[in-house]
C-alpha positions as CSV (number, residue, x, y, z in Angstrom):
1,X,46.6,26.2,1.5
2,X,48.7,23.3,2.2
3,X,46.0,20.9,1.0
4,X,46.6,22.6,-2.6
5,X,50.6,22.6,-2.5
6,X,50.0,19.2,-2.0
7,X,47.7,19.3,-4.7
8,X,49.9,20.5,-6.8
9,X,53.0,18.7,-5.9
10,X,51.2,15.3,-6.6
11,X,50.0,16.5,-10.2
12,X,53.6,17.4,-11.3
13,X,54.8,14.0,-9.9
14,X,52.1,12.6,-12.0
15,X,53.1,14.8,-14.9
16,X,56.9,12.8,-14.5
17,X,55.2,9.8,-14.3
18,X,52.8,9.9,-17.5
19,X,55.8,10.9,-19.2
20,X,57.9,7.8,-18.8
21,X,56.8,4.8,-21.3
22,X,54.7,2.4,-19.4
23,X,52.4,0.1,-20.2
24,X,48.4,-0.6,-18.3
25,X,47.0,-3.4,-18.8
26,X,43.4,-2.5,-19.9
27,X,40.1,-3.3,-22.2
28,X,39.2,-0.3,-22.9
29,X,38.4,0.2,-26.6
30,X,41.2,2.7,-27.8
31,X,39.4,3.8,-30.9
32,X,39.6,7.2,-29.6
33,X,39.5,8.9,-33.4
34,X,36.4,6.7,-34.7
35,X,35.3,9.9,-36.3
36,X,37.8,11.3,-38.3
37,X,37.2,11.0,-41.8
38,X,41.0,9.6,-42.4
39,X,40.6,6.8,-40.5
40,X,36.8,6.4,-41.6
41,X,38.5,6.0,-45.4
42,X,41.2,3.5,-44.2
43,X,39.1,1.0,-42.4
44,X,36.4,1.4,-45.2
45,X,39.5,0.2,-47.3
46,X,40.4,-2.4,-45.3
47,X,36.5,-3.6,-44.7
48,X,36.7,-3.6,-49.0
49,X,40.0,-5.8,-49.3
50,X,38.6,-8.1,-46.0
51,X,35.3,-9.0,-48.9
52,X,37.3,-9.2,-51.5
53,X,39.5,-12.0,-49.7
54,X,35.9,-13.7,-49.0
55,X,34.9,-13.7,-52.3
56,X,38.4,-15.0,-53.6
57,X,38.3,-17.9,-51.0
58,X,34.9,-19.6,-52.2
59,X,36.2,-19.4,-55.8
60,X,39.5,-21.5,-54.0
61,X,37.1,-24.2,-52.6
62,X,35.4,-24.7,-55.7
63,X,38.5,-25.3,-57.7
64,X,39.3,-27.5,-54.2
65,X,36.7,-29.6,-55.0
66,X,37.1,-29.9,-58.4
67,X,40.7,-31.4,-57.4
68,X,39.1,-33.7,-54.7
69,X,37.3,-35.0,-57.5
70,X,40.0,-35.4,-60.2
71,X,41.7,-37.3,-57.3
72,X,39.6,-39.6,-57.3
73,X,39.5,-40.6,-61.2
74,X,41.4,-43.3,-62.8
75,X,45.5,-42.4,-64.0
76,X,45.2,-40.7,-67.4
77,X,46.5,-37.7,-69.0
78,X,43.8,-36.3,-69.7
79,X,42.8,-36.8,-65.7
80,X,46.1,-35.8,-64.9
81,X,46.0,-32.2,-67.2
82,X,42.6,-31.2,-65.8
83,X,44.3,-32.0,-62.3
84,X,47.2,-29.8,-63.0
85,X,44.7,-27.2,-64.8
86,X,42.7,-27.2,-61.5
87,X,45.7,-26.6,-59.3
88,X,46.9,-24.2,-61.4
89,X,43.9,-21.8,-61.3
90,X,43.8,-22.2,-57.4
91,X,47.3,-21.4,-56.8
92,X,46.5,-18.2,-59.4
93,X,43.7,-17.4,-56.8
94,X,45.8,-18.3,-53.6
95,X,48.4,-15.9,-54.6
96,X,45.9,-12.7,-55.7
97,X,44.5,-13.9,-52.0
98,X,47.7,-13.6,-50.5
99,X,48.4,-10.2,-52.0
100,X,44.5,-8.8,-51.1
101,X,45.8,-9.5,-47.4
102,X,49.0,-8.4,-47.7
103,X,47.3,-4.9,-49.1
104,X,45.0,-5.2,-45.8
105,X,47.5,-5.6,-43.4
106,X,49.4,-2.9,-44.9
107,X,46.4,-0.4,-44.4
108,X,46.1,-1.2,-40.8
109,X,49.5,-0.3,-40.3
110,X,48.8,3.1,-41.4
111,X,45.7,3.1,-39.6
112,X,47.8,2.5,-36.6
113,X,50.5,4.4,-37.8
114,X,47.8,8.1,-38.1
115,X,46.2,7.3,-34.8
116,X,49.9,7.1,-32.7
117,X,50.6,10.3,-34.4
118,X,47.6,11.9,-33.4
119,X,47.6,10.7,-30.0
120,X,51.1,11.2,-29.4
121,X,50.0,15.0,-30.3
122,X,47.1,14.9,-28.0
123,X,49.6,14.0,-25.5
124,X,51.2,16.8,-25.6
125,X,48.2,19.0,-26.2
126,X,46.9,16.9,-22.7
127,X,50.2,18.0,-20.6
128,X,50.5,21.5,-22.1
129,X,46.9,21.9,-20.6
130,X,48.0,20.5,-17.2
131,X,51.0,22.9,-16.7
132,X,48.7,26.1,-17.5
133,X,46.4,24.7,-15.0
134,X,48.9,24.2,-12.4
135,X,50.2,27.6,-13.0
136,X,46.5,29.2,-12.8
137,X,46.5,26.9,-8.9
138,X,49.4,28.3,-8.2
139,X,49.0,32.0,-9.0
140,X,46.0,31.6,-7.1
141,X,47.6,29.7,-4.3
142,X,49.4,33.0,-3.4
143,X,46.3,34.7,-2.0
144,X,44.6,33.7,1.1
145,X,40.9,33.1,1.4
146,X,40.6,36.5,3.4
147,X,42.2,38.6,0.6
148,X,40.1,36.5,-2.4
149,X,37.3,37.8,-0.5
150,X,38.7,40.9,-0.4
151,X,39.4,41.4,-3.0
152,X,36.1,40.8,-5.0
153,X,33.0,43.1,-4.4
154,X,30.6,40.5,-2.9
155,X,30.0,37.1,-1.6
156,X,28.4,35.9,-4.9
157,X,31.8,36.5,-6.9
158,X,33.9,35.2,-3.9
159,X,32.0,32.1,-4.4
160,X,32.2,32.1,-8.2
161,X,35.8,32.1,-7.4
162,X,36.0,29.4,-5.6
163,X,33.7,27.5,-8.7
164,X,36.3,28.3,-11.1
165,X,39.1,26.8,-8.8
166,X,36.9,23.3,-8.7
167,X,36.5,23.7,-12.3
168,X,40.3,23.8,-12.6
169,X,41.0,21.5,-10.7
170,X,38.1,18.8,-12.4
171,X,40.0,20.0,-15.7
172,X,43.3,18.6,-14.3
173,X,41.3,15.5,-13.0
174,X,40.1,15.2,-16.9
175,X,42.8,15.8,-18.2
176,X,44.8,13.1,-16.3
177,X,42.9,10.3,-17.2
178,X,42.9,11.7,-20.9
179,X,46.5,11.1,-20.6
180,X,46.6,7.8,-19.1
181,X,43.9,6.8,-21.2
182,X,46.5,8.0,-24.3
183,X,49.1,6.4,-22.7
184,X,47.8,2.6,-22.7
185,X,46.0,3.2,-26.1
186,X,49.7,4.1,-27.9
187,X,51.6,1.3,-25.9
188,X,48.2,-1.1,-27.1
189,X,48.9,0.1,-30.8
190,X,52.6,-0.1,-30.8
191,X,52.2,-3.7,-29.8
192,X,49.8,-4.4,-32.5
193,X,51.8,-2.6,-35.0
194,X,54.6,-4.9,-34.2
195,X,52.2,-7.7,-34.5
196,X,50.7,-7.1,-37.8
197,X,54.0,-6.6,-39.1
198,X,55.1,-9.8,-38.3
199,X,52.2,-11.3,-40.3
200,X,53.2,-9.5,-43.2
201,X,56.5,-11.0,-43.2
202,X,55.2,-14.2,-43.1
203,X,52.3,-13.7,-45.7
204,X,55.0,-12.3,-48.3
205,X,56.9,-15.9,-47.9
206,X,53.7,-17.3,-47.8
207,X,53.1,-15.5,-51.2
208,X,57.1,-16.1,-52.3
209,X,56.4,-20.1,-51.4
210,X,53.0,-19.8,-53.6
211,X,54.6,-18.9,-56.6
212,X,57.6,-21.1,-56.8
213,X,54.5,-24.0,-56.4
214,X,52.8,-22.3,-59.7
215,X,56.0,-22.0,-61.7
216,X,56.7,-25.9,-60.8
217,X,53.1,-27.0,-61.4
218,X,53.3,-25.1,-64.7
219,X,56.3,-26.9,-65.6
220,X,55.2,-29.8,-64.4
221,X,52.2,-29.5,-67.0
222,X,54.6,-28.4,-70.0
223,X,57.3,-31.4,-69.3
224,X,54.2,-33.9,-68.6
225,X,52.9,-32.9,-72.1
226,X,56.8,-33.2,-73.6
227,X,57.2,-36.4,-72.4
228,X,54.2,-38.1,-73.0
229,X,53.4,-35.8,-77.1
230,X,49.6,-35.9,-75.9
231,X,49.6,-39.4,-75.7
232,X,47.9,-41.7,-73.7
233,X,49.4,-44.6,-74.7
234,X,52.9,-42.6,-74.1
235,X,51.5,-41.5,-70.6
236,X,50.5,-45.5,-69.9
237,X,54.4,-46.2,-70.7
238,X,55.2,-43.0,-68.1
239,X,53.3,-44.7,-65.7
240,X,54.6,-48.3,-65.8
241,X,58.4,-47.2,-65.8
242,X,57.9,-44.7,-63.1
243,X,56.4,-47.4,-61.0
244,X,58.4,-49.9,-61.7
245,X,61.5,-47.8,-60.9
246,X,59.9,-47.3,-57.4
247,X,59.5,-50.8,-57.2
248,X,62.7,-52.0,-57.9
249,X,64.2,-49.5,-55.3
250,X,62.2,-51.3,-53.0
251,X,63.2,-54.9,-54.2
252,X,67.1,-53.8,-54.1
253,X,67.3,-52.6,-50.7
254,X,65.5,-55.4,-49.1
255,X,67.7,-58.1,-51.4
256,X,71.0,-56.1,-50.3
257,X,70.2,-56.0,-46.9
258,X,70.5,-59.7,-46.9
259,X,73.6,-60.1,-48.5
260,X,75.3,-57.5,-46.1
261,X,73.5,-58.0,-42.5
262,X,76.6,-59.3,-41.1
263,X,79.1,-56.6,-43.0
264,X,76.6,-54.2,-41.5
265,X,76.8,-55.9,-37.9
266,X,80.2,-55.8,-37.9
267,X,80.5,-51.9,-38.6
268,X,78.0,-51.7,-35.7
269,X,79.9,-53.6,-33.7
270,X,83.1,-51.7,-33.7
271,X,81.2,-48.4,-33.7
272,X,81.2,-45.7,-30.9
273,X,77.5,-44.7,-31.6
274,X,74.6,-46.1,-30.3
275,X,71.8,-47.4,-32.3
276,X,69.2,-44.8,-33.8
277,X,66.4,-43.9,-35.5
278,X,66.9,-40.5,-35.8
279,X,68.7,-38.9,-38.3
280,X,70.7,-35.9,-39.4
281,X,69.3,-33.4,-42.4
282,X,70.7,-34.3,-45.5
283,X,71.4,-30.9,-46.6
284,X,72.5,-27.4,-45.0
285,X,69.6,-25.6,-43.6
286,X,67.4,-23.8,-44.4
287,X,65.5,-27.2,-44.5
288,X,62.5,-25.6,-47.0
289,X,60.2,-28.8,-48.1
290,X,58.7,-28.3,-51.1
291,X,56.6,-31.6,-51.5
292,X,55.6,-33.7,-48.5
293,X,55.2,-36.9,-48.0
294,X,52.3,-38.6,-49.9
295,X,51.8,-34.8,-50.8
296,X,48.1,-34.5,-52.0
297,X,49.3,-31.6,-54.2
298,X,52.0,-33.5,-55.8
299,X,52.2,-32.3,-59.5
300,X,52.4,-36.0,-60.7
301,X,50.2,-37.7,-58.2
302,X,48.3,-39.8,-61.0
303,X,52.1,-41.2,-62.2
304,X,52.9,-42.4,-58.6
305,X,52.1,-41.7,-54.9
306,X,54.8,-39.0,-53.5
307,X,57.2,-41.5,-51.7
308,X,60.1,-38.6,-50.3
309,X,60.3,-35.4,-49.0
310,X,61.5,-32.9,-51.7
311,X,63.8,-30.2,-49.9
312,X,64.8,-26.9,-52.1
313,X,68.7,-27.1,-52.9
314,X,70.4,-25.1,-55.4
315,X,72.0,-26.8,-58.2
316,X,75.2,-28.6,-57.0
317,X,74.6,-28.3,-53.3
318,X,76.4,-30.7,-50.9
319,X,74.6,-34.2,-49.8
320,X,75.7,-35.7,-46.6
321,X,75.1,-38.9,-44.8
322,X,72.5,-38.3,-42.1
323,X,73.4,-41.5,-40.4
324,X,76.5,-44.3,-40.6
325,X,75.6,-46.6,-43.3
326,X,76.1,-49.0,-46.2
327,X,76.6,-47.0,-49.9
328,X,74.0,-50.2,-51.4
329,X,73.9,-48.5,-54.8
330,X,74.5,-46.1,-57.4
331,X,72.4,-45.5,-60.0
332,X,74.2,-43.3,-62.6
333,X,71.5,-42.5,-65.2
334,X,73.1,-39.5,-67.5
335,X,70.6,-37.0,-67.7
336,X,68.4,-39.7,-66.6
337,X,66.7,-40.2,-63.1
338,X,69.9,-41.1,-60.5
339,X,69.8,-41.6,-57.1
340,X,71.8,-43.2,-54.3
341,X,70.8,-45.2,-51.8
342,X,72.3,-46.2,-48.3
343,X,71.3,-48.6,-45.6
344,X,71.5,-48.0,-42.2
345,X,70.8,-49.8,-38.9
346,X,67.3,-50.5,-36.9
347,X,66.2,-51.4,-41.2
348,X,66.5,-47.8,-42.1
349,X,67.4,-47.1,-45.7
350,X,67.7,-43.6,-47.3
351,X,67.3,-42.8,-51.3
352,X,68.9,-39.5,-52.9
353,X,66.9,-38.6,-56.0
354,X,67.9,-36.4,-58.5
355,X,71.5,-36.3,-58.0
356,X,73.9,-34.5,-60.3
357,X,77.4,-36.3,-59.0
358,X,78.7,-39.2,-57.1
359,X,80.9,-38.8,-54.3
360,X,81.1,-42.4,-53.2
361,X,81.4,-45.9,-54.6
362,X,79.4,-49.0,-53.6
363,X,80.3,-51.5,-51.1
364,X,81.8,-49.1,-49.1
365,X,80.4,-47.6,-45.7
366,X,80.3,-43.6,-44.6
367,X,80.2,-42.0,-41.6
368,X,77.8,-39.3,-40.6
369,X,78.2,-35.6,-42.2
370,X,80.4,-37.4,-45.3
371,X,79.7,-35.7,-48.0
372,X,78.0,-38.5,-50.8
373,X,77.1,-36.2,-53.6
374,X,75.7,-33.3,-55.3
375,X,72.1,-32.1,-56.0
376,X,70.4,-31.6,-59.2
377,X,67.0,-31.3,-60.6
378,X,67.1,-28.5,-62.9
379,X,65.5,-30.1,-66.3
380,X,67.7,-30.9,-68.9
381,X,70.6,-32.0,-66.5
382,X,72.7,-34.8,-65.2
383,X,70.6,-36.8,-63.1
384,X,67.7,-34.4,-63.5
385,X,65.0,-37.5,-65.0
386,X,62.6,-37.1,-67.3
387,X,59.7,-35.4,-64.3
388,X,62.1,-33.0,-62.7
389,X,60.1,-29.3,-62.7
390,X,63.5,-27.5,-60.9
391,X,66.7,-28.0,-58.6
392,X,65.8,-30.3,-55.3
393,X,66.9,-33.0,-53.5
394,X,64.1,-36.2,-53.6
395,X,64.8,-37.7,-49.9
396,X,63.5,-41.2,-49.3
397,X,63.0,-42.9,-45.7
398,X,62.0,-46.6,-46.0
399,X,61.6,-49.1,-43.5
400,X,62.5,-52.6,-44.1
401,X,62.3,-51.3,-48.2
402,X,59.0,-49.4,-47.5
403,X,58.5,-45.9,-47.8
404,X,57.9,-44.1,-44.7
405,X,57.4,-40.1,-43.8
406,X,61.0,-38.8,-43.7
407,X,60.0,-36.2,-41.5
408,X,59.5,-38.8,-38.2
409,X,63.1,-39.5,-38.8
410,X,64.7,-35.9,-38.5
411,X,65.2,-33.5,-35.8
């Protein structure tokens, strides 16, 4: 008799305990509703959108290829359309891939989403069924063995009486581990609910990111064929002036740098900060970069080799110096291609591309954080150039007059 108060006073203890949240550690496979037909339909879904991602991916490496091999061919316009063309169609497929697993990863939410409900309901179910049982023990716990025996006309129903309090008591057993078993499966889904929907925030910038590329590559193609009328003797005139703009960014830092060395080493010299490398972001985050460094997607790769960082800036947004420098020149194009550039110490230079206003003057030094001049990019505008495709800030690193990656210089 006291063995089953104890009984029962452990089972309600458990009962408190199972219905606290806790998590167990476990493997056990939680797919604990693999028949119902609800779930059945979702995962078929999701098992649907998985192939169609597969079959959308091989289509993306051909077109891959196909730009590998456009890479590879000599400048011309007609190389450089069928390149854009290429990465047009694969950015097309990119995005309806993005969106298939979007779509996927939503379904597996709700997947989730039915079985918690269901198993939050069998958990209920699970410690409705204990408490009868516990009553049942206890009902029963009121009678001795002498009066159960008593009570019933032979030894044959005495004992089937004490069967159907082992049975009771193997239900409880059952439907305890049902319930922890519910218990780690929920905390198991939660987790991967939380999970999933973390990758669906980042595929829906991933998607967001994806179609700004097409809408500049598209634009990229239409100014491309404005500029050059379908010409390849215009595009051959693209290409030299391009390059030799590049060049002679090149040639005027290094040729400054000689006439100022000692203006520079005196501004060193009665300076409170120590010599770096490293240097500030240009702009206010978010730091987004659009094209990378000797980007192998850049739009006008066949003109010249990417030498910048491109960082997404709305129109007219703030440029500041990222380091203490020397304002070496200003190139104020109109609605032509302007930049600034400033030299540093340790042979650093920096070149601002695409800028829309002029906050400084040349032969003059700023400090880090001043404020040197506006953004642009948006076609059509001041400073803009004639192969902007939207607002940005170009961002140059070069070492002794060299283009270097910009992004071994920032924080």
């Amino acid at each position: 008799m006291k063995k089953t108060k104890k009984l029962i006073f452990l089972l309600i203890l458990c009962l408190l305990i199972l219905s606290c949240n806790f998590s167990v550690a476990s493997e056990t496979n939680y797919d604990l509703y693999s028949d119902d037909s609800e779930i059945q339909d979702l995962n078929q879904k999701i098992k649907n959108n998985q192939n169609k991602i597969e079959n959308l991916k091989k289509a993306t490496e051909e077109y891959a290829q196909k730009i590998e091999e456009y890479r590879d061919k000599a400048a011309s316009l007609k190389n450089q359309i069928s390149l854009l063309d290429n990465q047009i169609l694969k950015l097309e497929l990119d995005i309806k891939t993005t969106q298939l697993q979007i779509d996927k990863i939503k379904l597996e939410i709700e997947s989730m989403e039915f079985q918690i409900d269901k198993e939050e309901k069998d958990i209920e179910l699970q410690k409705n069924n204990l408490i009868e049982y516990i009553k049942l023990i206890d009902q029963t716990d009121q009678k001795s063995y002498l009066e159960i025996l008593i009570l019933n006309n032979s030894f044959a129903e005495f004992f089937n009486q004490l069967n159907y309090l082992e049975e009771i008591q193997n239900n409880i057993k059952n439907s305890v581990d049902r319930l922890k078993l519910l218990k780690e499966a929920i905390e198991v889904q939660r987790a991967d609910k939380v999970t999933r929907q973390e990758e669906l925030e980042e595929l829906k910038q991933e998607q967001e990111a994806q179609e700004e590329k097409l809408k500049q590559e598209n634009k990229a193609k239409e100014i491309l064929l404005l500029e050059t009328k379908s010409s390849e003797i215009q595009f051959e005139r693209l290409l030299v002036e391009t390059r030799q703009r590049q060049e002679a960014i090149g040639t005027d830092i290094v040729d400054i740098k000689h006439k100022i060395e000692d203006r520079i080493e005196r501004l060193r010299s009665g300076s409170t900060s120590p010599k770096t490398t490293l240097l500030s972001w240009p702009i206010p985050a978010p730091h987004t970069v659009t094209a990378y460094f000797h980007d192998p997607d850049y739009p006008y790769r066949y003109i010249f080799e990417h030498p910048a960082i491109d960082l997404r800036a709305s129109q007219g947004t703030a440029i500041t110096a990222p380091a203490p420098g020397y304002v070496a020149r200003i190139k104020d194009a109109g609605y032509g291609y302007s930049y600034i550039i400033l030299i540093h110490d340790n042979n650093i230079s920096t070149v601002y591309g695409h800028v829309s206003a002029m906050y400084v003057t040349e032969d003059t030094f700023v400090d880090t954080g001043d404020v040197i001049g506006l953004t642009g990019g948006m076609p059509g505008t001041l400073g803009a150039g004639n192969l902007s495709t939207g607002p940005h800030l170009h961002f140059e690193v070069r070492l002794n007059g060299i283009p270097v990656n910009p992004l071994e210089y920032l924080p």
